[in-house]
Backbone as CSV, one residue per row, in Angstrom:
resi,resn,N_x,N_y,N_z,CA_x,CA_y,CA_z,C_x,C_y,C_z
1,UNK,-25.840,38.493,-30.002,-26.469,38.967,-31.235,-27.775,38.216,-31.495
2,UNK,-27.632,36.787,-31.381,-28.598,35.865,-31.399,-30.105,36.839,-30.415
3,UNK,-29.829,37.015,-29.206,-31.191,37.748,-28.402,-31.177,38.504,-28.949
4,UNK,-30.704,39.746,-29.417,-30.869,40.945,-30.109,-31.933,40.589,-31.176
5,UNK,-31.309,39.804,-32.461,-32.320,39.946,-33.001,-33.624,39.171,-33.275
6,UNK,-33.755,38.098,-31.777,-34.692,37.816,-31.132,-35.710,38.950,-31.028
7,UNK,-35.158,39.496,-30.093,-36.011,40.956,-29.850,-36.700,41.845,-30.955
8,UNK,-35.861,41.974,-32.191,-36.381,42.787,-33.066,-37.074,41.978,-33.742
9,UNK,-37.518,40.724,-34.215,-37.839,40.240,-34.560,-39.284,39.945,-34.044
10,UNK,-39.685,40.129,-32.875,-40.990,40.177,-31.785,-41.002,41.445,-31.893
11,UNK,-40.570,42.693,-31.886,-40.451,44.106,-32.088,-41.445,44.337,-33.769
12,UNK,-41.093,43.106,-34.752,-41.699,43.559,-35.797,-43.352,42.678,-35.830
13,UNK,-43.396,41.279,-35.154,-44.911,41.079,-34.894,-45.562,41.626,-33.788
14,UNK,-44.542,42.364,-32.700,-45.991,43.424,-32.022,-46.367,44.506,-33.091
15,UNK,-46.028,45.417,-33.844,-46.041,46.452,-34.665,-47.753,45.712,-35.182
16,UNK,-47.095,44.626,-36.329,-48.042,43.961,-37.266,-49.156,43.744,-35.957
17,UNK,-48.958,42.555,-35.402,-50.463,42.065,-34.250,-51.347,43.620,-33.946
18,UNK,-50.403,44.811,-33.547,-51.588,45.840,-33.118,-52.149,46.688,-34.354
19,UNK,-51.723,46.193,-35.428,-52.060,46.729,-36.852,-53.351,46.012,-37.452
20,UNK,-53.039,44.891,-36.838,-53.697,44.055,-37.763,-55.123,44.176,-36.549
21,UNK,-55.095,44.096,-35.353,-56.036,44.440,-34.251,-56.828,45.937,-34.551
22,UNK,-56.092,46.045,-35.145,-56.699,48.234,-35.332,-56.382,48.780,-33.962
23,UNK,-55.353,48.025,-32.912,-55.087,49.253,-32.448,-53.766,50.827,-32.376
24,UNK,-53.325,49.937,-33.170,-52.478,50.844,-34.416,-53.252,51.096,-35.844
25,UNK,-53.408,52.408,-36.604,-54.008,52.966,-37.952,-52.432,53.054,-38.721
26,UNK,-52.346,53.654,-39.019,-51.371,54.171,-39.544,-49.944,55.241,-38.745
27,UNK,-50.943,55.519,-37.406,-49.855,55.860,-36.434,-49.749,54.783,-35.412
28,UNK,-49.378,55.128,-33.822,-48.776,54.364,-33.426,-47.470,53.929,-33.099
29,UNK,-47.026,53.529,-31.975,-45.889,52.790,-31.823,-45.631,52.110,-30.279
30,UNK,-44.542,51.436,-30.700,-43.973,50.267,-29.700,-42.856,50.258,-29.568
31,UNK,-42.462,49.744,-28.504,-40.851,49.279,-28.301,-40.501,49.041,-26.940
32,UNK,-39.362,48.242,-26.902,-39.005,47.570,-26.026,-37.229,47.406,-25.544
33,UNK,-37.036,47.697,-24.173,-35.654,47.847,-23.770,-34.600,47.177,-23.957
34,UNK,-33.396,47.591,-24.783,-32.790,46.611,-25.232,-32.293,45.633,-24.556
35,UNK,-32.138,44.370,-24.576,-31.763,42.744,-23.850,-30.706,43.097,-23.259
36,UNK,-29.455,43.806,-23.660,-28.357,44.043,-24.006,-27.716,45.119,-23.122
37,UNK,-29.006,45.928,-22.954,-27.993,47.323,-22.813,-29.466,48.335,-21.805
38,UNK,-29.691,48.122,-20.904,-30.706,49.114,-20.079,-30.708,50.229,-20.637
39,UNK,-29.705,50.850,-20.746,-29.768,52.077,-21.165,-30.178,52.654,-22.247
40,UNK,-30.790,51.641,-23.474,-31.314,51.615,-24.807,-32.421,50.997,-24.933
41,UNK,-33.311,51.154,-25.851,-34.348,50.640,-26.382,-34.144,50.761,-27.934
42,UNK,-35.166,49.984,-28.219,-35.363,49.487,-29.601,-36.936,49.774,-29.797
43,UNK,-36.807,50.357,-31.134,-38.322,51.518,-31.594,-38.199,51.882,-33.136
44,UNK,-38.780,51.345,-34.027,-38.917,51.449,-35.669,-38.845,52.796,-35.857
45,UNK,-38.211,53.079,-36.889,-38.619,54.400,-37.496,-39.974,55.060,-37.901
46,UNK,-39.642,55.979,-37.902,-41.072,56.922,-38.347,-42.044,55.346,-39.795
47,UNK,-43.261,54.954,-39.927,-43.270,54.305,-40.570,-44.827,53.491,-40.088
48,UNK,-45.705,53.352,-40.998,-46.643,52.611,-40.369,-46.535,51.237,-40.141
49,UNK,-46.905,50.969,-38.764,-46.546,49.594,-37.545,-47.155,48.048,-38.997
50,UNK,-48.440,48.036,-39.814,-48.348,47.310,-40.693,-47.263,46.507,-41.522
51,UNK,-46.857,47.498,-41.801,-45.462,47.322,-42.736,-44.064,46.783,-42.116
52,UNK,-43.982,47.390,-41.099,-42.835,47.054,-39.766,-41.799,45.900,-40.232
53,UNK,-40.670,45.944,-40.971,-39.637,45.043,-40.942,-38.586,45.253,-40.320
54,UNK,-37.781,43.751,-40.363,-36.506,43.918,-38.735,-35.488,45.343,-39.900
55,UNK,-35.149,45.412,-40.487,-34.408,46.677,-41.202,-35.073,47.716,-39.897
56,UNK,-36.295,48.027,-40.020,-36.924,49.605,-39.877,-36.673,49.854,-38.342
57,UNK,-36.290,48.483,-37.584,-35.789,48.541,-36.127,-34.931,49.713,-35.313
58,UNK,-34.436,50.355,-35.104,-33.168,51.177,-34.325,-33.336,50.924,-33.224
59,UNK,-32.356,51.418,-33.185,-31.630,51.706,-31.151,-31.809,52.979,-30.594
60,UNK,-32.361,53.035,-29.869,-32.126,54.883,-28.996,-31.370,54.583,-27.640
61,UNK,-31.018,56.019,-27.458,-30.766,56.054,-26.022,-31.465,56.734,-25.228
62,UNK,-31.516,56.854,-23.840,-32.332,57.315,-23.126,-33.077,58.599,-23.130
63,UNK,-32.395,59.353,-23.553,-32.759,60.885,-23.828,-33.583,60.935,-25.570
64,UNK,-33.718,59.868,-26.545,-34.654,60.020,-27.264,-33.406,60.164,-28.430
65,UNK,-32.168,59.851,-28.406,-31.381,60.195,-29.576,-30.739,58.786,-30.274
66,UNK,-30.641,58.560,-31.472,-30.464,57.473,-32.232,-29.074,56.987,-31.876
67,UNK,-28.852,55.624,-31.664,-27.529,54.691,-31.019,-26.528,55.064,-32.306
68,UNK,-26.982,55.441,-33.263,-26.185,55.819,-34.475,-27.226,56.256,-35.775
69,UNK,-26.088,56.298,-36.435,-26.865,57.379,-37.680,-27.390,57.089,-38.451
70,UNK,-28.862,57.965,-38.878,-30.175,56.855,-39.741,-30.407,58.202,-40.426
71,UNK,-30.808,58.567,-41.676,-30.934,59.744,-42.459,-32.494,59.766,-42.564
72,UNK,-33.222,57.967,-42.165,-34.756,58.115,-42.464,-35.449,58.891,-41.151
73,UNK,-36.510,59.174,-41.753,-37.356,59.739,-40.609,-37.337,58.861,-39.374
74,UNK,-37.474,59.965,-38.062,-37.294,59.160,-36.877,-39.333,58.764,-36.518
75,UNK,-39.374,58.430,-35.020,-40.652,58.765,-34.442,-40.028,59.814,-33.558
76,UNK,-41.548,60.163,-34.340,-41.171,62.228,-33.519,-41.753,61.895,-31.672
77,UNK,-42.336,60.951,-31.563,-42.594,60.497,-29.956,-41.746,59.588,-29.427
78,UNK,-40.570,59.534,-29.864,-39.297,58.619,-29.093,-39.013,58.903,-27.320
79,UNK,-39.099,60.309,-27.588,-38.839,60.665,-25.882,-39.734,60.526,-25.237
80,UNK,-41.140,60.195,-25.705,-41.633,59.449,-24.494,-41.704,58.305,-23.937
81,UNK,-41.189,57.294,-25.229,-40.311,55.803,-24.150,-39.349,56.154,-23.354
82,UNK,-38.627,57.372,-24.179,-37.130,57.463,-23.658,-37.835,58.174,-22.028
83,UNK,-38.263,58.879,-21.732,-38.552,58.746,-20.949,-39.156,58.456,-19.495
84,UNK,-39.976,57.407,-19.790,-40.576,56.105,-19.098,-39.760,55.320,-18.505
85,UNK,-38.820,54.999,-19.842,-37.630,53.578,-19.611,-37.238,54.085,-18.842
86,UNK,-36.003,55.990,-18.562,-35.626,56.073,-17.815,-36.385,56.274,-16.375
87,UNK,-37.409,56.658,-16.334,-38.041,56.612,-14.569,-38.639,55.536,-13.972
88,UNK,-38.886,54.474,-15.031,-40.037,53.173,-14.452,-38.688,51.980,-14.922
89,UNK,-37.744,51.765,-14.315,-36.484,50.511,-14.125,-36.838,49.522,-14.559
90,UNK,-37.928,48.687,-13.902,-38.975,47.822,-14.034,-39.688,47.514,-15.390
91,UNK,-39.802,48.499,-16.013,-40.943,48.395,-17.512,-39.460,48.472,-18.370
92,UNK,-39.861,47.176,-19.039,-39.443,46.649,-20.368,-40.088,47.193,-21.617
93,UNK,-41.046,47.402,-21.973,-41.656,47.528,-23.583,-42.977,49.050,-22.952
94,UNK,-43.088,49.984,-23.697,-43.533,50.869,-24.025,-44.493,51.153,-25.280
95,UNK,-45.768,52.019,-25.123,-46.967,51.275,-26.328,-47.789,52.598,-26.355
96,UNK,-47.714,53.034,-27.063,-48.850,54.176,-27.791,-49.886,54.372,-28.872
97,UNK,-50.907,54.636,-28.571,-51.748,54.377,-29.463,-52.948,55.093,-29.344
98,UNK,-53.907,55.484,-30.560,-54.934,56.313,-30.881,-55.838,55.179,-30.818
99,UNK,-57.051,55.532,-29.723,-58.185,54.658,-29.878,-59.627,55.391,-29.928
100,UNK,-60.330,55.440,-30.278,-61.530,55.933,-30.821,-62.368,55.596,-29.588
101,UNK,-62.280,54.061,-29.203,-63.058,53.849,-27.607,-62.612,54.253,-26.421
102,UNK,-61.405,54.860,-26.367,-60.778,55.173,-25.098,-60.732,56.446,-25.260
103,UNK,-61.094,57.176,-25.849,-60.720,58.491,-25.974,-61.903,59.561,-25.030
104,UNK,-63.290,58.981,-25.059,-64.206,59.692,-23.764,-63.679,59.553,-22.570
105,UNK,-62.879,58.789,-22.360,-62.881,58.634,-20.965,-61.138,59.779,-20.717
106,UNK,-60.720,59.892,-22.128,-59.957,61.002,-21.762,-60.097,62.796,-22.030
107,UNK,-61.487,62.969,-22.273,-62.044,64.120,-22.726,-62.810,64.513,-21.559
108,UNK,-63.508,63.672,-20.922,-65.043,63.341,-19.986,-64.217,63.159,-18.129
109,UNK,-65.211,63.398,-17.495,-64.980,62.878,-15.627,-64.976,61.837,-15.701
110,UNK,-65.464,60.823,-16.585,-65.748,59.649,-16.690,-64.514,58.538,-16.717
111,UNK,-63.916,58.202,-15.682,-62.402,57.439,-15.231,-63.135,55.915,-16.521
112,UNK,-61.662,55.970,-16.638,-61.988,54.520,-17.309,-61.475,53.302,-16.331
113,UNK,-61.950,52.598,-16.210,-61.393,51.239,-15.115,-61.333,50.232,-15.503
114,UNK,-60.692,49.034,-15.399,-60.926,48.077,-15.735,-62.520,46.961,-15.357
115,UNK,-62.903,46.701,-16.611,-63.993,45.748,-16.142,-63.914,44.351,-16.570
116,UNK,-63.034,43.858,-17.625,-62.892,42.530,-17.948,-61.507,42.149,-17.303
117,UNK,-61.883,40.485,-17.714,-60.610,40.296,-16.554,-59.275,40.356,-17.374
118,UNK,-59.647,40.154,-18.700,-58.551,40.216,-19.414,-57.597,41.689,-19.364
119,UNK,-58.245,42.575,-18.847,-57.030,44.364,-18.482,-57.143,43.909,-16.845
120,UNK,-57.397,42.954,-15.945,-57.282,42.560,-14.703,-56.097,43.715,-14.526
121,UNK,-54.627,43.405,-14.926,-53.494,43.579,-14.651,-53.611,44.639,-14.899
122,UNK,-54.142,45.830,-15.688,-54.339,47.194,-15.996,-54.073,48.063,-14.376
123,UNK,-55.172,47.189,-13.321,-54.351,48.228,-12.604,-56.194,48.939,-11.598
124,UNK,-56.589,49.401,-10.763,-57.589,49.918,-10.493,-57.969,51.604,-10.565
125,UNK,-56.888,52.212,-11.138,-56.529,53.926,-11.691,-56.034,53.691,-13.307
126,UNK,-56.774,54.953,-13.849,-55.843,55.073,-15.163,-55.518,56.992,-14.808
127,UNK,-54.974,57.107,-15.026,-54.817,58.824,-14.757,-54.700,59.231,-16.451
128,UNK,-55.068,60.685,-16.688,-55.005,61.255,-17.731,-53.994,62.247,-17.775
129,UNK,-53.559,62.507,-18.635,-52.500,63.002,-19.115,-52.875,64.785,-20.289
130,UNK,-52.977,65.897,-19.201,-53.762,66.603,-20.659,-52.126,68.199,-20.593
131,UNK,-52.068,67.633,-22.129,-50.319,68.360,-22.097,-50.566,69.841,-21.901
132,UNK,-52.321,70.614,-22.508,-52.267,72.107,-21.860,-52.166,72.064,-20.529
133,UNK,-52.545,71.545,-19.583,-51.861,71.730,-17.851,-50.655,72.425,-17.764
134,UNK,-49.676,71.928,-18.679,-48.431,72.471,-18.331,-48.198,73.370,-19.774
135,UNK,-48.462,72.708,-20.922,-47.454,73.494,-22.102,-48.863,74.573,-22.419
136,UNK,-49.898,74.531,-22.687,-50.396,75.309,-22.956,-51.918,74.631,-23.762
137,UNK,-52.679,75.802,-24.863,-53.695,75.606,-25.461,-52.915,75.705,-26.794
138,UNK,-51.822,75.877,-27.195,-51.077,76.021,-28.875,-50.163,74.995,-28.565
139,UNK,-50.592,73.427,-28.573,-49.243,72.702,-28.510,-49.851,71.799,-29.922
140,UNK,-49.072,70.890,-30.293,-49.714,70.305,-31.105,-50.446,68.923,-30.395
141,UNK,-50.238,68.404,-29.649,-50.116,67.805,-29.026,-49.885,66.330,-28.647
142,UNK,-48.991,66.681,-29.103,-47.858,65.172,-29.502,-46.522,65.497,-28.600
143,UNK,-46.193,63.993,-28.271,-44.870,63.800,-27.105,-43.435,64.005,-27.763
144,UNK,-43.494,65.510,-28.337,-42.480,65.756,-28.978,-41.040,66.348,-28.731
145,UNK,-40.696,66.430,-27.213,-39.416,66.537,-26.644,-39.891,66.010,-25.531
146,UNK,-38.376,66.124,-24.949,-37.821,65.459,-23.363,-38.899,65.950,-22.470
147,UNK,-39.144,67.507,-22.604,-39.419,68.412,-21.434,-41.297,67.797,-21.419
148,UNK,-41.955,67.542,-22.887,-43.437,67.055,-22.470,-43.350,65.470,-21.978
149,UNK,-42.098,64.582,-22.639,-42.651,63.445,-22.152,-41.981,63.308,-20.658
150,UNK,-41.082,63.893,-19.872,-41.099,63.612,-18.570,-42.390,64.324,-17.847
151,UNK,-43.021,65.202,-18.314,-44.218,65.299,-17.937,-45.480,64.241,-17.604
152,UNK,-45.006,63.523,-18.655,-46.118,62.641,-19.216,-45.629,61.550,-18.588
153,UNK,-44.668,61.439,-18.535,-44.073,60.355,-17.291,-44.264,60.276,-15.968
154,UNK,-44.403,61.557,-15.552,-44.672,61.913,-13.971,-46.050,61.687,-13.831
155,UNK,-46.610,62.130,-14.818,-48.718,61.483,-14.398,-48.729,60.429,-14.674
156,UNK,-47.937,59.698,-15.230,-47.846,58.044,-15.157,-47.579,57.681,-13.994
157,UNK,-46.534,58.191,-13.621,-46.394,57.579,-12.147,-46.078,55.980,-12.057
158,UNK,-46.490,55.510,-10.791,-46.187,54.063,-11.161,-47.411,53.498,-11.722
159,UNK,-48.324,53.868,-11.919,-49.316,52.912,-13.065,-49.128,52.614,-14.507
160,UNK,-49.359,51.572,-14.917,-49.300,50.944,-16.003,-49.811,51.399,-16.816
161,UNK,-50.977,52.303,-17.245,-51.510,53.105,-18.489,-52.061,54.204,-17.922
162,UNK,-51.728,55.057,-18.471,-51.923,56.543,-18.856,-52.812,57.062,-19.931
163,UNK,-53.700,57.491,-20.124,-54.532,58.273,-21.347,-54.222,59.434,-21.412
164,UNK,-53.868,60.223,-23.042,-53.449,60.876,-23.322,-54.722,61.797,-23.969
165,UNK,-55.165,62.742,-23.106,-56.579,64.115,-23.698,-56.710,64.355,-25.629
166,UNK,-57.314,63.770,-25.555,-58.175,63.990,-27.269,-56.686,62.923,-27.941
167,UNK,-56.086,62.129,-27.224,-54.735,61.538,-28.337,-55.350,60.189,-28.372
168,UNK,-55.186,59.454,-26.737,-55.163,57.982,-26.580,-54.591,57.565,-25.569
169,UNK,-54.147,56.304,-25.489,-53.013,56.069,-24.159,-51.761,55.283,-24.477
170,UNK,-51.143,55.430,-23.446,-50.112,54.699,-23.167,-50.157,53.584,-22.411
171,UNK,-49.211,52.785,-22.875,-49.303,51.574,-21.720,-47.711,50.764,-21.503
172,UNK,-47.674,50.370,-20.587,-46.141,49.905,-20.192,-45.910,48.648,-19.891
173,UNK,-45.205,47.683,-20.130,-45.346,46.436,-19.784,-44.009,45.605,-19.097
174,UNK,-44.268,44.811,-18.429,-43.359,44.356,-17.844,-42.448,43.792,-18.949
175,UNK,-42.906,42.665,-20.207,-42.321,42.496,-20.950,-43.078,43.082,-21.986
176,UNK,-42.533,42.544,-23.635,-42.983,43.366,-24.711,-44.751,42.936,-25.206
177,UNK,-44.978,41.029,-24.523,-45.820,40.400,-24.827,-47.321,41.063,-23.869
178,UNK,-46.312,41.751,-22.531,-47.422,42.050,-21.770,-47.920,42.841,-22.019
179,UNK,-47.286,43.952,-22.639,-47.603,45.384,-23.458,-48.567,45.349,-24.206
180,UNK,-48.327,44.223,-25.182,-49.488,44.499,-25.943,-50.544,43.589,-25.870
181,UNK,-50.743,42.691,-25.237,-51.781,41.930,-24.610,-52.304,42.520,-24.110
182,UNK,-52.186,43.556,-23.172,-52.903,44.793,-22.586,-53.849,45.078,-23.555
183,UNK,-52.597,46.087,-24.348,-53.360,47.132,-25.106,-54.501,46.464,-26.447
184,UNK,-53.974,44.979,-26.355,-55.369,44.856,-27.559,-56.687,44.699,-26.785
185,UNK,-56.442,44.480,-25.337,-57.714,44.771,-24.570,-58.123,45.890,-24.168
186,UNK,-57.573,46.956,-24.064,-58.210,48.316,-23.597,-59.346,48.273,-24.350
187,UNK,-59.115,49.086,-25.636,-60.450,49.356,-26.336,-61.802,48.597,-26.183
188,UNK,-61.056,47.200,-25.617,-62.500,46.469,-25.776,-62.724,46.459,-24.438
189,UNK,-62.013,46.662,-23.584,-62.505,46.756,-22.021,-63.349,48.720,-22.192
190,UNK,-62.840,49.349,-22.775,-63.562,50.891,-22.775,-64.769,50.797,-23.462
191,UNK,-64.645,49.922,-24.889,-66.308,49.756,-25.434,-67.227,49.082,-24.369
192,UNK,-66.612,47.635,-23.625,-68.294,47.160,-22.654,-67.872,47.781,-21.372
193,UNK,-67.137,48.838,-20.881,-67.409,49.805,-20.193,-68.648,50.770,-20.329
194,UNK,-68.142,51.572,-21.941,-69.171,52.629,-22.109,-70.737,52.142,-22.239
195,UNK,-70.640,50.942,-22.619,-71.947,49.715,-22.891,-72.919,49.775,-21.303
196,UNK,-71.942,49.392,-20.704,-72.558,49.377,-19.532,-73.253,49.987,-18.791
197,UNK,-72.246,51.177,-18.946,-72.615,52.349,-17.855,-74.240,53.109,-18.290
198,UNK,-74.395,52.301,-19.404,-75.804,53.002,-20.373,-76.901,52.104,-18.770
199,UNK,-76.357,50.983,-18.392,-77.752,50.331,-17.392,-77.489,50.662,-15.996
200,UNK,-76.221,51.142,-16.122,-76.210,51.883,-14.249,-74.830,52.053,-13.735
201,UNK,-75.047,51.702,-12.415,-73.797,51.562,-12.091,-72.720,50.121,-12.174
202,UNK,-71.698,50.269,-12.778,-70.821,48.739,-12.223,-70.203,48.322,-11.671
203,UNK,-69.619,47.443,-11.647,-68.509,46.932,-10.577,-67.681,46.335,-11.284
204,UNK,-66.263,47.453,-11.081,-65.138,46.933,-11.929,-64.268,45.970,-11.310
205,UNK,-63.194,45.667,-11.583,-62.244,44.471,-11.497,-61.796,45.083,-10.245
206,UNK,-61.489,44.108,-8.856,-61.380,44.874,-7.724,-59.622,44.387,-7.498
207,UNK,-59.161,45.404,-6.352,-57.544,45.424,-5.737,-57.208,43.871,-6.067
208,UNK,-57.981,43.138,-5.126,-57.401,42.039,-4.787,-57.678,40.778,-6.427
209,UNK,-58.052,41.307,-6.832,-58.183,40.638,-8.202,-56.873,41.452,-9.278
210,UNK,-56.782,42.584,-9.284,-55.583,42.884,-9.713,-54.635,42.392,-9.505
211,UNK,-54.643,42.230,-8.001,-52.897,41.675,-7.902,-53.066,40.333,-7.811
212,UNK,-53.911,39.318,-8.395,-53.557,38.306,-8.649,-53.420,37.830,-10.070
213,UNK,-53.949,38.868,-10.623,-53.477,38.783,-12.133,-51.912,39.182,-12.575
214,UNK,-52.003,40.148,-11.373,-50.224,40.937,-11.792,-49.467,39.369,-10.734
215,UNK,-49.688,39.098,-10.628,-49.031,38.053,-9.871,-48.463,36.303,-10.781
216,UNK,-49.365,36.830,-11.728,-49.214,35.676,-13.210,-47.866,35.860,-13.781
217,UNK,-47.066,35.314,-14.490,-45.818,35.574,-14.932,-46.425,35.916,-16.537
218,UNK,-46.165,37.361,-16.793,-46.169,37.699,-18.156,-45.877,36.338,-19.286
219,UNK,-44.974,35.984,-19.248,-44.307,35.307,-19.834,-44.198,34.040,-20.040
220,UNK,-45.858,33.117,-19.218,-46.421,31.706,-18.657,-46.559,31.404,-20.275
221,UNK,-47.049,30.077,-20.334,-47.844,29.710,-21.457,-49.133,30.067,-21.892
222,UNK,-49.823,30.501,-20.717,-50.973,31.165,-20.897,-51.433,32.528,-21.177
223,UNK,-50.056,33.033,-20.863,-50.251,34.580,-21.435,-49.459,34.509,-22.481
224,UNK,-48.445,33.017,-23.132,-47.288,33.236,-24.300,-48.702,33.111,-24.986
225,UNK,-49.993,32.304,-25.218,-50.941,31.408,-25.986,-51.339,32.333,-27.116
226,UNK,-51.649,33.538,-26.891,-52.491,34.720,-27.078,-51.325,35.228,-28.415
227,UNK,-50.263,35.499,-28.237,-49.107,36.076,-29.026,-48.777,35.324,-29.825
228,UNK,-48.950,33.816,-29.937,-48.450,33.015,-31.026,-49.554,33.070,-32.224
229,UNK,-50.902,33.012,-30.997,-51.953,32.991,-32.248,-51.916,34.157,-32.686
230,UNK,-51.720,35.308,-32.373,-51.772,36.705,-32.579,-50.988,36.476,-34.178
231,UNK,-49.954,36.787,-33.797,-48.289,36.453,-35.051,-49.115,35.534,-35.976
232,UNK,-49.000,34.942,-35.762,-49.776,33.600,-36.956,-51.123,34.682,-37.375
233,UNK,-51.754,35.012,-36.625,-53.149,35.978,-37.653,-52.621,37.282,-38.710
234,UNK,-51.410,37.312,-37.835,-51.014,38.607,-38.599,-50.035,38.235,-40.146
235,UNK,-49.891,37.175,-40.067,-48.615,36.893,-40.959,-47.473,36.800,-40.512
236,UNK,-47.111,36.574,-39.561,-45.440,36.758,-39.081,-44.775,35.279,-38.655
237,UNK,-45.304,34.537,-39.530,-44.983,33.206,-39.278,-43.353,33.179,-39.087
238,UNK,-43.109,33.800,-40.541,-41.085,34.083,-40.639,-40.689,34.533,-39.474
239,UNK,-41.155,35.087,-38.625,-40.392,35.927,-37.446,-40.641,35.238,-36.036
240,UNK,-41.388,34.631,-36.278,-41.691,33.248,-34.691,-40.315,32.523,-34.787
């Protein structure tokens, strides 16, 4: 019980840290596989990530349905952790989000790549994700059953972030800390991307520099450093 609500308890300062970062608005979400139980994750209710207390926590199971019974609003994009967790074994914590800087590079030819070293681990592909391919031009277009997010799972593939056409991206993390250490760098790796590309051509973060970043243990002191100060900026002193 003690790890459990370990977990939810880091479940409620990632929410706050990407709130307080702006890379959560008022939508948004996170979550991470339960300690306990593979077959579950843990993902707040419908609810803006700001506000996020251990109460607003639940359990799902793999297919996107609640471990038990909650009368409050759910997240209407549950099945697309639920279905990540189930195809990627490996990924612990799951991360969605609307970004204003990442969003050309999911409208445009224009690949987004990593150029700072801090998205190093991002990966040297981001693939896009555009849900008319398959469902159509009348979707709303939100990861709102099984059948779009195993879609959205399969253009994930094994890479670590995915961009979602006129939404945002996804991102997957080995643990919950890596998740969003990522994602408070995208946007700013896509702004001195788009910066750049204004003086020519660049040269992004190469293979062999990736995998020595993915080769770091999520979970070092040097990647814990970032999350303590994070929590502490956000207010979540109580939950450290």
């Amino acid at each position: 019980m003690a790890t459990l609500q370990r977990a939810i308890n880091d479940l409620v300062i990632a929410n706050r840290i990407l709130a307080h970062h702006g890379v959560f608005d008022e939508y948004g979400h996170v979550s991470m596989r339960h300690p306990g139980d593979p077959g579950r994750f843990l993902l707040a209710r419908d609810c803006p990530a700001a506000f996020v207390e251990p109460g607003d926590i639940l359990e799902f199971t793999l297919d996107g349905t609640p471990a038990s019974e909650d009368n409050r609003p759910l997240c209407a994009e549950r099945f697309l952790h639920a279905a990540i967790y189930t195809t990627r074994p490996e990924v612990n914590s799951v991360l969605c989000a609307g970004s204003e800087d990442v969003l050309p590079f999911s409208i445009t030819q224009t690949p987004l790549c990593a150029v700072l070293g801090t998205v190093g681990d991002m990966g040297t592909q981001v693939p896009v994700w555009d849900i008319a391919d398959k469902f159509g031009e009348d979707t709303d277009l939100a990861v709102s059953s099984m059948e779009r997010a195993r879609d959205l799972a399969q253009r994930l593939g094994g890479h670590r972030v995915v961009l979602r056409r006129g939404v945002g991206f996804v991102t997957t993390g080995r643990t919950l800390n890596d998740a969003v250490k990522t994602s408070v760098y995208i946007p700013k790796n896509a702004r001195t991307l788009a910066q750049s590309l204004e003086f020519g051509a660049i040269r992004p973060i190469s293979q062999g520099e990736v995998n020595q970043r993915l080769a770091i243990d999520p979970e070092s002191n040097a990647m814990r450093r970032g999350w303590e100060y994070w929590a502490r900026e956000a207010g979540c002193q109580r939950w450290l």
